[in-house]
N, C-alpha and C positions, 0 to 999 in steps of 0.2 A: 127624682127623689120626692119622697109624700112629707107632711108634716110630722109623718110619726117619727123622722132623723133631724129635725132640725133643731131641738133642744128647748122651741118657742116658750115652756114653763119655767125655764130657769135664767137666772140673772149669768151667770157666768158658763161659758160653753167652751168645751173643747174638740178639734174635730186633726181629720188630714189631710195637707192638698189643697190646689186648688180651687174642685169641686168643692167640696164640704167646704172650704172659704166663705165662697159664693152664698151656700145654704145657711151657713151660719151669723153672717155679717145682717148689721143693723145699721141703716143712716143715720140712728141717733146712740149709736154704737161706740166701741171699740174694738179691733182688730188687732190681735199680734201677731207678728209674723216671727218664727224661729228655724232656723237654718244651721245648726253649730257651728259645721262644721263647712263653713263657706262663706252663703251670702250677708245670713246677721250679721255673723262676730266682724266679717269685713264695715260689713258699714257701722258697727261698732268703733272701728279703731279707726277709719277717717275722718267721722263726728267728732272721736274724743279729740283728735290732732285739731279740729279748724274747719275740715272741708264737707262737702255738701254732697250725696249720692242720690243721683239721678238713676230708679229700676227703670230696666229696658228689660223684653219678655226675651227676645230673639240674640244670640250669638252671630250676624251675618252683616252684610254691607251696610243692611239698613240702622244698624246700632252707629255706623260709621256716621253715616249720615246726619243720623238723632244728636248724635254728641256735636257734629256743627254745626248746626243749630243751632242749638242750646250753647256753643262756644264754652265747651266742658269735654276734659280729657276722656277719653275711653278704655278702661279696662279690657284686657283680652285672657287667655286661658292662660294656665298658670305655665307652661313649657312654653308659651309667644312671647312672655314680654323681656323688653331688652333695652338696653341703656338707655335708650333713646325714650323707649316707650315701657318704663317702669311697674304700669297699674297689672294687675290681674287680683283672679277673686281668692288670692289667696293673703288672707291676714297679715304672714308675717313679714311678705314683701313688701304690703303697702305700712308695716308699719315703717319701715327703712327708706318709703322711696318719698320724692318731692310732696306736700300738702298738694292736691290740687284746690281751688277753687271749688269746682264741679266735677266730679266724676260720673262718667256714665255704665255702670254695673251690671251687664246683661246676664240675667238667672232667668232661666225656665222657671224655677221650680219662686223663689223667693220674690222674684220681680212678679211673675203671673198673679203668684196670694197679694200683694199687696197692691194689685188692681182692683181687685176682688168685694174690697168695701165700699166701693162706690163712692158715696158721702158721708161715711164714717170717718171713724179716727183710725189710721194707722202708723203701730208703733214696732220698728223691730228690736226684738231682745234675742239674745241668746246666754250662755251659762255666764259670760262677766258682766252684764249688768242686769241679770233676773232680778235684782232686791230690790234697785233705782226703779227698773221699769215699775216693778208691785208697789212701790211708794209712789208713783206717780197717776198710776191707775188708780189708787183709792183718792189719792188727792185732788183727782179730777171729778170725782164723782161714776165714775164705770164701775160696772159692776154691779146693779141696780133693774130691778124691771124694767126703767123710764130708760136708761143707760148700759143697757145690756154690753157683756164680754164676752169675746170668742177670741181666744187661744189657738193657734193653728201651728200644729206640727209641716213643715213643710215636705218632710221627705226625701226619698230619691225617686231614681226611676229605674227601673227593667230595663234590659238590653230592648225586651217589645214597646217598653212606651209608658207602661204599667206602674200607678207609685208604688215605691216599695219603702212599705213603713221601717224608720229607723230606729236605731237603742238612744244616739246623741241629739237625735229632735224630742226623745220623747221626755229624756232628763230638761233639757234646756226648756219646755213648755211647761213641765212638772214643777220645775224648778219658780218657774214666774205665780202659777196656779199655790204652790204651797205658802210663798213670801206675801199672799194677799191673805187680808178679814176672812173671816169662815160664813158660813151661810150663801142660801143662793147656787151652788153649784149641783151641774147635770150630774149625774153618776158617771159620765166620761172624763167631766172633770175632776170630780173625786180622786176615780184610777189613777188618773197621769200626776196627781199631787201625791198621791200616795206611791207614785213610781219612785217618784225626786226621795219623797222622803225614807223612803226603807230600803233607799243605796244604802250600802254601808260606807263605799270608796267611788264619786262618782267621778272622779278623776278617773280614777284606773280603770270603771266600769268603760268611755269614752274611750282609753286610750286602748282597752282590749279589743272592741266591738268592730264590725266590721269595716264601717266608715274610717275609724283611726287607723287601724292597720293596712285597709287600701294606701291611707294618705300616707303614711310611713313608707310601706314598698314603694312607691312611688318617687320615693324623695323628698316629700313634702315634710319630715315630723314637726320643724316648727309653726304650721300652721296647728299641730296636734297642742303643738305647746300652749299659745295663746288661746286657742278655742277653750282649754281648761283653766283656765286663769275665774277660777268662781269669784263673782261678785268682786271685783277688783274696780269697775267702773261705775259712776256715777252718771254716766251719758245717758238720756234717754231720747234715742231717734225716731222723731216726730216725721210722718210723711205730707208736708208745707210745700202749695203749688210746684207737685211734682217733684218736691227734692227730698231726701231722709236729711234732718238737721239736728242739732243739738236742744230740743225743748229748755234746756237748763239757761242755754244761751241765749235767749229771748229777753 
């Protein structure tokens, strides 16, 4: 990727993935990572309860391992987890199950972005705390030439491997992009605030789209449920030696 994708003239940046993470993060930065309809709004609702989420990239033994180590419970897919072992990445189960401590949350797609800034700041938001995060992002000073922002739709993926851009990342980034000061923003950031803002129903938009309705046939609706819960939270999860936490709680 050349510098003509990386957004370098403007103070606030929006991209997707990964990759464009990588391109887009500043060490004297901020990074958002949004996920709706997964890994944010999860580490959403264990921050707002008390506890602390450890991203891991990988879904396999070695998550196993990382979490003892770290002596921090391990999330697994949303059909593994079981009485004994309550976490997985789906919201509405962990709102119901034990606070752990430490949770270790392996996402491909949310944990990979949020390595991504190096020695920046990274913050995950999704649709219930877009407004905290944008109040906190201005309060920090982000969002600034000296303190640039990057916005990061996280995505899915392809059966081949491929991101495949979503409708409920692109509301939940729009969503944080419109709740901030005007000025400074790349023309991608613009789009995606002007995504959020001329929803007319972005609940219903969410619960039509494809990701809602996978997670419904599935069985999953109540994670549909919480991931729409706009603005209902005031958490904003700060990524602090390795763990997503409460900034509020500081």
């Amino acid at each position: 990727m050349t510098d003509y994708f990386a957004q370098r003239a403007y103070a606030v940046r929006f991209g997707w993935g990964p990759t464009e993470a990588a391109e887009l993060a500043s060490p004297d930065g901020c990074l958002v990572v949004v996920d709706v309809l997964s890994f944010t709004t999860a580490v959403s609702v264990v921050t707002q309860r008390g506890g602390r989420v450890l991203p891991y990239r990988w879904r396999d033994e070695s998550a196993r391992a990382f979490a003892v180590e770290r002596d921090a419970e391990l999330a697994v897919g949303r059909r593994q987890a079981t009485v004994e072992s309550p976490w997985s990445l789906s919201p509405a189960a962990l709102r119901l199950a034990p606070v752990p401590e430490r949770l270790v949350l392996p996402s491909p797609n949310g944990s990979t972005i949020s390595a991504a800034a190096g020695d920046g700041t990274v913050v995950a938001a999704c649709l219930r705390n877009a407004g905290a995060v944008a109040r906190w992002i201005a309060g920090q000073g982000f969002g600034t030439p000296s303190r640039p922002l990057a916005v990061i739709a996280s995505g899915e993926r392809w059966r081949d491997g491929g991101l495949r851009p979503c409708l409920e990342d692109l509301l939940g980034a729009g969503a944080v992009l419109a709740a901030l000061p005007g000025g400074g923003f790349s023309p991608e950031a613009e789009l995606a605030a002007g995504a959020y803002s001329a929803t007319p129903d972005v609940v219903a938009a969410v619960r039509a789209c494809g990701g809602g309705v996978e997670l419904v046939s599935e069985g999953f609706p109540g994670d549909v449920d919480v991931a729409v819960e706009v603005d209902v939270s005031e958490v904003v999860p700060v990524l602090t030696d390795g763990a997503f936490a409460d900034a509020n709680a500081h």
